[in-house]
C-alpha positions as CSV (number, residue, x, y, z in Angstrom):
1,X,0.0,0.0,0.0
2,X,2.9,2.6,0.7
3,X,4.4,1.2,-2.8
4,X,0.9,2.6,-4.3
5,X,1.0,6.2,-2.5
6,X,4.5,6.6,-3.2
7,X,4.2,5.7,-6.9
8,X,0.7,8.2,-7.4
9,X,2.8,11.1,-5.9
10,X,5.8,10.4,-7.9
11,X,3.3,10.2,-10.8
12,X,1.4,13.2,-9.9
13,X,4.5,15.3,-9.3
14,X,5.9,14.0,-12.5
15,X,2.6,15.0,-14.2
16,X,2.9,18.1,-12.9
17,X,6.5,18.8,-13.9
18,X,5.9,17.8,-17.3
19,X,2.5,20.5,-17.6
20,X,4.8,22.9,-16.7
21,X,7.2,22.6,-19.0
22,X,5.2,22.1,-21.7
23,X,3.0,25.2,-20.5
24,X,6.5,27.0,-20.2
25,X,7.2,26.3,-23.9
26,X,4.3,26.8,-25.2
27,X,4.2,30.3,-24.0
28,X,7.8,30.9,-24.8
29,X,6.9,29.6,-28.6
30,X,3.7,32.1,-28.6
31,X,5.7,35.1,-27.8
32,X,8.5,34.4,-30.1
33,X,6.2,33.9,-32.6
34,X,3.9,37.3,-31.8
35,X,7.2,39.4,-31.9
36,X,8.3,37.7,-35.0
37,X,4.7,39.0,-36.6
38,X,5.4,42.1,-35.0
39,X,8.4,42.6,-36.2
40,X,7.4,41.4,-40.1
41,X,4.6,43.3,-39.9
42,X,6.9,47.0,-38.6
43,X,8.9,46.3,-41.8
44,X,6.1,45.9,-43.7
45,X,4.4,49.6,-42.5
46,X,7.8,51.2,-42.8
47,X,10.4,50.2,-45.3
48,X,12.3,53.5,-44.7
49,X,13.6,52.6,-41.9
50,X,15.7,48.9,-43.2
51,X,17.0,51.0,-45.6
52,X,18.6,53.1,-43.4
């Protein structure tokens, strides 16, 4: 029985861990990927200034 309880928290904990991450990269890949637009779209409006 203490086998089972130990295994469920390393299991939830390792659940947890992994949400995280995966939460963590996910948000990392969603603002990379809003300032890349960001900055397209800056080019885009004004050329002017890449030439420079």
């Amino acid at each position: 029985m203490i086998d089972f309880i130990i295994a469920a928290v390393l299991y939830l904990a390792l659940m947890f861990v992994l949400f995280f991450c995966l939460s963590f990269v996910t948000i990392g890949i969603t603002y990379a990927a809003t300032s890349f637009v960001r900055r397209c779209l800056g080019r885009f409006r004004s050329p002017d200034l890449v030439l420079k």
